[in-house]
C-alpha positions in Angstrom: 80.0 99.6 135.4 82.9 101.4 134.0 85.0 98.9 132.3 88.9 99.3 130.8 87.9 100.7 127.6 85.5 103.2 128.7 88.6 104.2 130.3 90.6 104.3 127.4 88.2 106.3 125.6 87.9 108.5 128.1 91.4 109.7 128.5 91.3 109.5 124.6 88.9 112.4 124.5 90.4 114.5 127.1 93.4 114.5 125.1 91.8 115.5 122.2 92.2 112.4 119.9 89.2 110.1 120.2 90.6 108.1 117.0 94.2 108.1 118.2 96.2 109.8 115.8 98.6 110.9 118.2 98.2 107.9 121.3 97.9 104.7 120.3 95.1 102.3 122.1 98.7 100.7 123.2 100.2 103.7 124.5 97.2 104.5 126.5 96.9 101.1 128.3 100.4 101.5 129.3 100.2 104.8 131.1 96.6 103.8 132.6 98.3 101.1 133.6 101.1 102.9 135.4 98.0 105.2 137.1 96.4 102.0 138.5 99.6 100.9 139.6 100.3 103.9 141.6 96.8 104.4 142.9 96.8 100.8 144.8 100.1 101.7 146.6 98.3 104.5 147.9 94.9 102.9 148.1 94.5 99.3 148.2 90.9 97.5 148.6 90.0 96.1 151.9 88.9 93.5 152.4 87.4 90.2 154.4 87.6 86.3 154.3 86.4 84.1 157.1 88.6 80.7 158.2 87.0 77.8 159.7 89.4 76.7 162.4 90.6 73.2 162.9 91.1 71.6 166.6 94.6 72.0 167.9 95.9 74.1 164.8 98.0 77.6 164.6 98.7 77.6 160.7 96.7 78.3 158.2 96.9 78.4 154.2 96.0 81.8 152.7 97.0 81.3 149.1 94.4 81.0 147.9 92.5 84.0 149.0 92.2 86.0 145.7 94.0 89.1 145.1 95.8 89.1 148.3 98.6 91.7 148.8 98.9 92.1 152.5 97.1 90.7 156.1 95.9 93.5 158.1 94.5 91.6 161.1 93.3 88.3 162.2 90.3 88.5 164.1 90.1 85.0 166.7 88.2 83.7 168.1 85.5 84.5 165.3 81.6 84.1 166.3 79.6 85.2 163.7 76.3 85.1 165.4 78.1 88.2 167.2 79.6 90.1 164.8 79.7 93.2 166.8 82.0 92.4 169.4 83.8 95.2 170.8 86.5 95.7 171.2 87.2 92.9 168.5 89.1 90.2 169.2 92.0 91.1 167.4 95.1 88.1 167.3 98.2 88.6 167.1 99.7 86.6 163.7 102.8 86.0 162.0 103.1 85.5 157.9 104.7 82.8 156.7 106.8 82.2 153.2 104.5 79.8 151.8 101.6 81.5 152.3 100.3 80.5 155.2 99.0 82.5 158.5 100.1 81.5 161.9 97.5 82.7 164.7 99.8 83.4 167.9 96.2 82.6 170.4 96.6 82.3 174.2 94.0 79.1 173.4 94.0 76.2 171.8 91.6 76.5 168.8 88.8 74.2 169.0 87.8 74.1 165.5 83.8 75.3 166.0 81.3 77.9 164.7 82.0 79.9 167.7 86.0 80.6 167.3 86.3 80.5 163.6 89.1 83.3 162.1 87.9 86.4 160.2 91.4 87.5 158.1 91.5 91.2 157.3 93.4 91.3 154.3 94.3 94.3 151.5 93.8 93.1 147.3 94.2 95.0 144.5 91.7 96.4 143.2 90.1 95.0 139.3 88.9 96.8 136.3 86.5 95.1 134.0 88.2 94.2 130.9 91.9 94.5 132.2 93.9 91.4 133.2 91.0 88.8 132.6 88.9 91.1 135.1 84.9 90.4 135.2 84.6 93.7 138.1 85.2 96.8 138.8 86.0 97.5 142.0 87.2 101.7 142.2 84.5 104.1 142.6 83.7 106.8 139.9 86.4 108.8 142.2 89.0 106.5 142.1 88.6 106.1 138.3 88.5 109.2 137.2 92.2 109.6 139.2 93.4 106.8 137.2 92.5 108.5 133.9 94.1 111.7 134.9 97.2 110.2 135.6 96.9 108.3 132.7 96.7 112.3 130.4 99.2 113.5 132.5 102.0 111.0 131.6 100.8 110.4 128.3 100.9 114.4 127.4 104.1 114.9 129.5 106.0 112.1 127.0 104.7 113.3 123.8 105.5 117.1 124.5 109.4 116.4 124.3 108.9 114.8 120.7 106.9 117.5 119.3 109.3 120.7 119.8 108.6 123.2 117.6 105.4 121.8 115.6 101.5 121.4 116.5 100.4 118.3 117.3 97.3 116.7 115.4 95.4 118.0 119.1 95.6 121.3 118.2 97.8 121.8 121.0 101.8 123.3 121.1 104.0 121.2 122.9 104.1 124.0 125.2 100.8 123.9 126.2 100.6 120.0 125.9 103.6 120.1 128.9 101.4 122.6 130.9 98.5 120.7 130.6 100.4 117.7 131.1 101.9 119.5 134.6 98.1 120.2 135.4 97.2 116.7 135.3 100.8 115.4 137.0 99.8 118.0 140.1 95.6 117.1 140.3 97.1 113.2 140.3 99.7 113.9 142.8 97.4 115.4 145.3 94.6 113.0 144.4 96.8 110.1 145.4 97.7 111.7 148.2 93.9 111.9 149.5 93.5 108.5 148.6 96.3 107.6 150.8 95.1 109.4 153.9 91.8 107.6 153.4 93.4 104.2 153.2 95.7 104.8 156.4 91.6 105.7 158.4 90.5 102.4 156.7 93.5 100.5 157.5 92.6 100.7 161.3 91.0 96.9 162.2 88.8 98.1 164.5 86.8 100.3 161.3 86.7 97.0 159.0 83.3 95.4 160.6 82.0 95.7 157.1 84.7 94.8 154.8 82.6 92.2 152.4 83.4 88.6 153.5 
């Protein structure tokens, strides 16, 4: 499992300054930071928590589903013994202030096995080490697109204060800006493709095997 400071290392050597003459360990958590930032906007992580209903009641508390950012869809009534169900039985729901969901069901609930509520929800996504994280939850894709947004900013600051000298990389600040610009553009379009995968995964209908 790839964990924050393999990440920091990593963009550490692709810059060309493993002992971080130029970047500070600091300076490098900032913009990986930033990377990871940008990459859950485009690409949040789906997934799944299952409500037991309660007879008679709309509202339910969802504060305290970890990592929440956003409900994609309520699924009631909820039957795991058929998990399949097709189409699924997608509610319409409102979200309230206090974090709480309201279930908008043409029935009552009845508070049993058989019409429990299956909330499809976005998080953000962890990285061991970072922010009292014990997981990682990106691919080796989705990394890898963190660190080289991570070069790219960290490259594209430091070429403006090294005008006219060579920088302890080896590198101009000419050709730290164009390989800063390389990075900027492969990020850029990487986020993009993350996006368009998000917007195929956001669709409730695909999300029978978001983890619960």
């Amino acid at each position: 499992m790839t964990t924050w400071n393999d990440l920091i290392t990593q963009v550490a050597q692709d810059l060309r300054d493993p002992t971080h003459v130029v970047w500070t360990v600091s300076e490098l958590e900032g913009y990986l930071a930033s990377a990871l930032a940008a990459l859950q906007r485009h690409m949040p992580r789906f997934c799944a928590t299952v409500l037991a209903s309660q007879a008679g009641v709309y509202t339910y508390d969802i504060s305290s589903i970890d990592g929440l950012l956003d409900v994609v869809a309520v699924w009631y009534p909820w039957d795991p013994s058929q998990p399949q169900m097709d189409p699924p039985p997608v509610c319409p729901h409102a979200i309230l202030e206090d974090g709480a969901v309201t279930i908008l069901a043409t029935e009552t609930p009845r508070g049993t096995d058989q019409d429990q509520l299956r909330v499809l929800y976005t998080a953000a996504h962890t990285i061991s080490g970072y922010g009292g994280a014990v997981e990682t939850t990106l691919d080796a894709w989705a990394l890898s697109l963190v660190a080289l947004g991570a070069c790219g900013w960290a490259a594209l600051s430091r070429q403006v204060g090294e005008i006219g000298a060579v920088t302890p990389t080896g590198r101009t600040p000419a050709e730290l800006a164009a390989y800063g610009e390389i990075c900027r553009r492969g990020f850029a379009y990487g986020l993009e493709q993350a996006r368009r995968l998000s917007l195929s995964r956001h669709d409730a209908r695909v999300m029978r095997e978001a983890t619960v």
